[in-house]
C-alpha positions as CSV (number, residue, x, y, z in Angstrom):
1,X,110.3,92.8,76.7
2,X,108.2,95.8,76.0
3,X,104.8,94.7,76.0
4,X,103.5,99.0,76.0
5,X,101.8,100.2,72.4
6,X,102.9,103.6,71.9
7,X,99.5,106.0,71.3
8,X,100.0,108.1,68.4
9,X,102.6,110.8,69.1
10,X,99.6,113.8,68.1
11,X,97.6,112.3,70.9
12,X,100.4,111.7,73.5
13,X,101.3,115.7,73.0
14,X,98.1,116.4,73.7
15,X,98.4,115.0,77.5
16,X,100.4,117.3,80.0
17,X,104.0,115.6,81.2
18,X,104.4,115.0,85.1
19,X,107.8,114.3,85.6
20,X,109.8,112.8,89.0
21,X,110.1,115.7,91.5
22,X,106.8,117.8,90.2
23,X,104.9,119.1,93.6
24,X,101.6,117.6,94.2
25,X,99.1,119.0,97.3
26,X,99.2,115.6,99.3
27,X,95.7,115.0,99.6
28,X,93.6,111.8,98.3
29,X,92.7,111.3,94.3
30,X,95.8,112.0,92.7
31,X,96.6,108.3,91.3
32,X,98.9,106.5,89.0
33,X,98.2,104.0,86.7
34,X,99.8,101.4,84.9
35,X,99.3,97.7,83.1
36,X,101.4,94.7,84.0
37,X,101.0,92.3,81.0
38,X,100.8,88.3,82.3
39,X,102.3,87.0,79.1
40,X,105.1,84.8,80.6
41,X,108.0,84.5,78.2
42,X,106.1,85.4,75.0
43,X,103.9,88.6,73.9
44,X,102.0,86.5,70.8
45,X,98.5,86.2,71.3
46,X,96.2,87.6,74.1
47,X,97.1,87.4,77.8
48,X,95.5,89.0,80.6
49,X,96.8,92.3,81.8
50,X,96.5,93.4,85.5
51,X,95.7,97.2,85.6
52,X,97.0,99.1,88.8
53,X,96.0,102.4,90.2
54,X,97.3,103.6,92.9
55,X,96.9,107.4,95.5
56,X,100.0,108.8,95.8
57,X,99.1,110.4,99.2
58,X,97.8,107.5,100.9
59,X,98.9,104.6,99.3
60,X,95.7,103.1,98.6
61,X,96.3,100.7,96.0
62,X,93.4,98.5,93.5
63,X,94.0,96.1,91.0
64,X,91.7,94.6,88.2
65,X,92.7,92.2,85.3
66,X,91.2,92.2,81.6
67,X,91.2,89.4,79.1
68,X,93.7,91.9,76.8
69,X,94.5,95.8,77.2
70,X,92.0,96.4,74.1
71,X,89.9,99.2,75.9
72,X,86.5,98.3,76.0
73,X,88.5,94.8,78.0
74,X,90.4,97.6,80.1
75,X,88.0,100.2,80.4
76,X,85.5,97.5,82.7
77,X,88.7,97.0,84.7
78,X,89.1,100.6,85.0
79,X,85.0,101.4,86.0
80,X,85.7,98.6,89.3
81,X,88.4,100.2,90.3
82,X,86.9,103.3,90.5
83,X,83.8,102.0,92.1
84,X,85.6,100.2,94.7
85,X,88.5,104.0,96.0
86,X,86.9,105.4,98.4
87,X,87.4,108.6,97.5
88,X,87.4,110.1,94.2
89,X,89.9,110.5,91.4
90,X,91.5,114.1,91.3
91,X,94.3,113.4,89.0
92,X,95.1,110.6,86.9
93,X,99.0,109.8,85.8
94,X,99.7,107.2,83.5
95,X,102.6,106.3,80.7
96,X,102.3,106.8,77.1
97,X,100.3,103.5,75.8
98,X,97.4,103.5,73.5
99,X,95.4,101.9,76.2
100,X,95.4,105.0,78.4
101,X,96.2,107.6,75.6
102,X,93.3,107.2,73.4
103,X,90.2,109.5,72.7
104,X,87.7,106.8,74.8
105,X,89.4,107.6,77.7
106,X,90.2,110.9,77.4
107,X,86.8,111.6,77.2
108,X,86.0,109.5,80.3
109,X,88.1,111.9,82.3
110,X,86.9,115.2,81.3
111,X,83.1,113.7,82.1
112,X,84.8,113.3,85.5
113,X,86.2,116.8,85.8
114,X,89.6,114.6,86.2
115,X,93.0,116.2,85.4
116,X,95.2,113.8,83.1
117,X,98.6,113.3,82.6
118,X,101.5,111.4,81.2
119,X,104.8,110.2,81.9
120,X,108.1,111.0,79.9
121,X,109.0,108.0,77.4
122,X,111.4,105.5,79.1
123,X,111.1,107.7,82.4
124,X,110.0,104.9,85.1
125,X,110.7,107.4,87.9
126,X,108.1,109.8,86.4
127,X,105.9,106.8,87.8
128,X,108.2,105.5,90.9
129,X,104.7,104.9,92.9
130,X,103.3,102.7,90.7
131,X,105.6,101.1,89.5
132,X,106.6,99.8,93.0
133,X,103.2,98.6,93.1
134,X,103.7,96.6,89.9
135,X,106.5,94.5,91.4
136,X,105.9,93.9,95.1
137,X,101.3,94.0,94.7
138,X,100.8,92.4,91.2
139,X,104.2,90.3,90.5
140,X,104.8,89.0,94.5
141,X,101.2,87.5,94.4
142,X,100.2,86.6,91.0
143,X,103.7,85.8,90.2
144,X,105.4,85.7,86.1
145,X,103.0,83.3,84.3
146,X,101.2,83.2,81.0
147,X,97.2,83.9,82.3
148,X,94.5,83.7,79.3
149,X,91.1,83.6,79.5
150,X,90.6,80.7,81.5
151,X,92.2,82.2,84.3
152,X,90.7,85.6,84.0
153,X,88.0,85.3,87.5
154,X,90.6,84.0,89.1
155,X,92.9,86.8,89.0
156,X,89.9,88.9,90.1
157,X,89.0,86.5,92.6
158,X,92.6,87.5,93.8
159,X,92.7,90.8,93.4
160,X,89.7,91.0,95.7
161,X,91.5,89.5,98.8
162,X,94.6,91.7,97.9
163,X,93.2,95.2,98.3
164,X,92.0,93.9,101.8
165,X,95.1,92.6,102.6
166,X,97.1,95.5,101.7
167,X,94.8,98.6,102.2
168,X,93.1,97.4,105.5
169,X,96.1,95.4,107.1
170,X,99.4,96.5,105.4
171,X,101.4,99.4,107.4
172,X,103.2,101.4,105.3
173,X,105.6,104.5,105.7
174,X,105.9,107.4,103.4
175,X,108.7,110.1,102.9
176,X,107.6,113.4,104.8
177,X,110.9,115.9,104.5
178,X,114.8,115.6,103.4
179,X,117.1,116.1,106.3
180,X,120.9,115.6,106.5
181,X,123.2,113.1,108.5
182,X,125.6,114.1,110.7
183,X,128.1,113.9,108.1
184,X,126.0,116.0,106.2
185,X,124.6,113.5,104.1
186,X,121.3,113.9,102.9
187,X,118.4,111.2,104.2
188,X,114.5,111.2,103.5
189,X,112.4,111.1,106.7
190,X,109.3,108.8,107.1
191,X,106.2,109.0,108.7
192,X,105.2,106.9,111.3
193,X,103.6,103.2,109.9
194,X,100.4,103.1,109.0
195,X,97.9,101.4,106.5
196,X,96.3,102.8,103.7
197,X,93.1,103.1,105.5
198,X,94.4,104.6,108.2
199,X,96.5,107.3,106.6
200,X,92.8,108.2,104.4
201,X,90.7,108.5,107.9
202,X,93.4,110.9,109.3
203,X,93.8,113.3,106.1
204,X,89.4,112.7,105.8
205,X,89.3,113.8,109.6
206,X,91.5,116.5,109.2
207,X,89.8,118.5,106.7
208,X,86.4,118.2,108.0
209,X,88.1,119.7,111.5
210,X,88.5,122.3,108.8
211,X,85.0,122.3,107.4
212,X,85.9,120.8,104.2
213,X,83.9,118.0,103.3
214,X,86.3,115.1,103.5
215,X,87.5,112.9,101.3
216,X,86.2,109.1,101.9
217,X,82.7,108.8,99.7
218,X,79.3,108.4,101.0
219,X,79.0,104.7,102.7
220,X,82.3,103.6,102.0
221,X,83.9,103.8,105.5
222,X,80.8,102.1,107.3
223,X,81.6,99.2,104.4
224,X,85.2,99.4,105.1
225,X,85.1,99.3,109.0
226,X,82.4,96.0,108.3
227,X,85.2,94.6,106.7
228,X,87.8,95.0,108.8
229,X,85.5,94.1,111.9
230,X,84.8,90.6,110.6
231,X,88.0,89.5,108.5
232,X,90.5,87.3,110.3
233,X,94.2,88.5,108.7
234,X,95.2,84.4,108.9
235,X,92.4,83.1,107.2
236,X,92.4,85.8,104.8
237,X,96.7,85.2,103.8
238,X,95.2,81.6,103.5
239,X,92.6,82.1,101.2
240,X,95.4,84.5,99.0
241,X,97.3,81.5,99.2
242,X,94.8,78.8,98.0
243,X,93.9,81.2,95.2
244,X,97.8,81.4,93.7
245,X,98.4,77.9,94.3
246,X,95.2,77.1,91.9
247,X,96.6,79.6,89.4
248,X,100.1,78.3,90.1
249,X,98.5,75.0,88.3
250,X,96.5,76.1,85.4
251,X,99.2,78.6,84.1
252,X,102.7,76.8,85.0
253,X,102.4,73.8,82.9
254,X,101.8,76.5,79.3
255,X,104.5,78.5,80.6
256,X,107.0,75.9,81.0
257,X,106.2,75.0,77.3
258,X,106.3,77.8,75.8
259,X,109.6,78.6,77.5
260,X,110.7,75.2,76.1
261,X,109.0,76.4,72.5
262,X,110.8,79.7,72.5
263,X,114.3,78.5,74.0
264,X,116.9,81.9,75.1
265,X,116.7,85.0,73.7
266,X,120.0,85.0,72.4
267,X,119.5,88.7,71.1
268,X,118.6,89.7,74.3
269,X,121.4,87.7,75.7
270,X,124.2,89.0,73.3
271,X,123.4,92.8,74.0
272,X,123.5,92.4,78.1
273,X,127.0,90.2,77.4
274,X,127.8,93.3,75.2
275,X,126.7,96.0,78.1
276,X,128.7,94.1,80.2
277,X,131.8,93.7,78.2
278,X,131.2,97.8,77.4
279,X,131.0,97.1,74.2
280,X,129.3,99.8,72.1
281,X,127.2,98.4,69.5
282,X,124.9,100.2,67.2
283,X,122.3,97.6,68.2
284,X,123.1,98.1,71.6
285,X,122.6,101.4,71.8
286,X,119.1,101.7,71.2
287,X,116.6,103.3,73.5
288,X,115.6,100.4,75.9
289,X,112.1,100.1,75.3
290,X,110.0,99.9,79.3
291,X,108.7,97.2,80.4
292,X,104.5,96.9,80.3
């Protein structure tokens, strides 16, 4: 299901196009963005929606959830995230919804001196970064269910232990060069494993040795080295785990009915049978629509 809103197409052309492979300069505050929609198995009515941003360079990854993607709900998601990086916004990717293509937020970013751009339509690797985010951040902890209102602080409530979790005690690798295999093969080469954190105090250090200015903001490394001084990795994984087992029982009973409600998609169900059988249907081929 797509649960993206197009913005208007004189808008979207408006916005400059990063595609997959485009060079960027490796340094902190070039982000992606995107909106993962907690509807469960229908998109009627309002849901919450779980906006992602994430650095490209670093990793560093936030999360914030909104009643709907209307954009005075998102744009209050949006102004936490940004007060919570600890380092400022360069460049700001998304795709081409009307939650992130509209004049609002356009203006937003040009009060922030902020570079913006788009994705191609139905181009998920323009947006690889994120996207990976959406699955294994957003979907591996707050999971497929239908969240409303009533669950709405309790995402957050997640979301706060999560960019701990992740930022602070989650080592990551990233892709520094291509090299070939004996066999001549091509292969990516990593880094060595690092958090989030880690990876921002190394380029921050490294352009100060420089006499640049950095890149972390004013206070936010004595707060982040607090954090990390007095937060038990065990007791924080618990605390994750106490939060999605109390979501876990306010939103599976409403899913489980409206999956009972709805019954199969046997639309959906008769053009994968038909992709599978290679069978060419006018239906079938459509644009696939991405997912939200």
């Amino acid at each position: 299901m797509s649960a993206t809103r197009p913005a208007g197409k004189l808008l979207r052309n408006s916005i400059t196009i990063r595609k997959v492979g485009d060079e960027l300069d490796g340094l902190p505050g070039n982000v992606e963005a995107d909106t993962v929609a907690h509807c469960g198995p229908s998109l009627r009515g309002e849901f919450c929606r779980t906006l992602t941003v994430v650095d490209f360079a670093t990793g560093w990854t936030e999360n914030a959830s909104a009643r709907n993607n209307a954009y005075k709900n998102l744009s209050r998601a949006e102004a936490l995230i940004e007060r919570r990086l600890p380092f400022a916004i360069r460049s700001y990717d998304h795709d081409n919804g009307s939650e992130f293509a509209n004049l609002d937020f356009i203006a937003h970013l040009q009060a922030m001196d902020v570079e913006q751009t788009r994705s191609r339509p139905y181009k998920k690797n323009d947006q690889a970064t994120v996207e990976s985010r959406n699955n294994h951040i957003v979907r591996r902890h707050a999971f497929y269910y239908r969240y409303e209102l009533a669950e709405l602080d309790l995402l957050n409530e997640l979301w706060e232990l999560v960019r701990v979790k992740a930022n602070l005690f989650t080592l990551s690798k990233k892709p520094v060069e291509r090299a070939n295999t004996r066999d001549g093969r091509p292969r990516r080469v990593y880094d060595r494993p690092v958090t989030p954190w880690e990876r921002l105090k190394r380029l921050d250090e490294e352009d100060r040795a420089n006499g640049g200015e950095g890149y972390i903001k004013p206070g936010h490394r004595e707060r982040i080295e607090r954090i990390l001084a007095v937060t038990n990795p065990a007791e924080l994984v618990r605390r994750v785990h106490d939060i999605q087992d109390r979501l876990e029982q306010a939103a599976l009973p409403r899913t489980k009915r409206l999956e009972r409600k709805l019954g199969p998609d046997m639309a959906y169900l008769d053009k994968t049978l038909a992709r599978i059988a290679g069978v060419d249907t006018e239906e079938n081929s459509e644009t696939p629509a991405s997912e939200g």
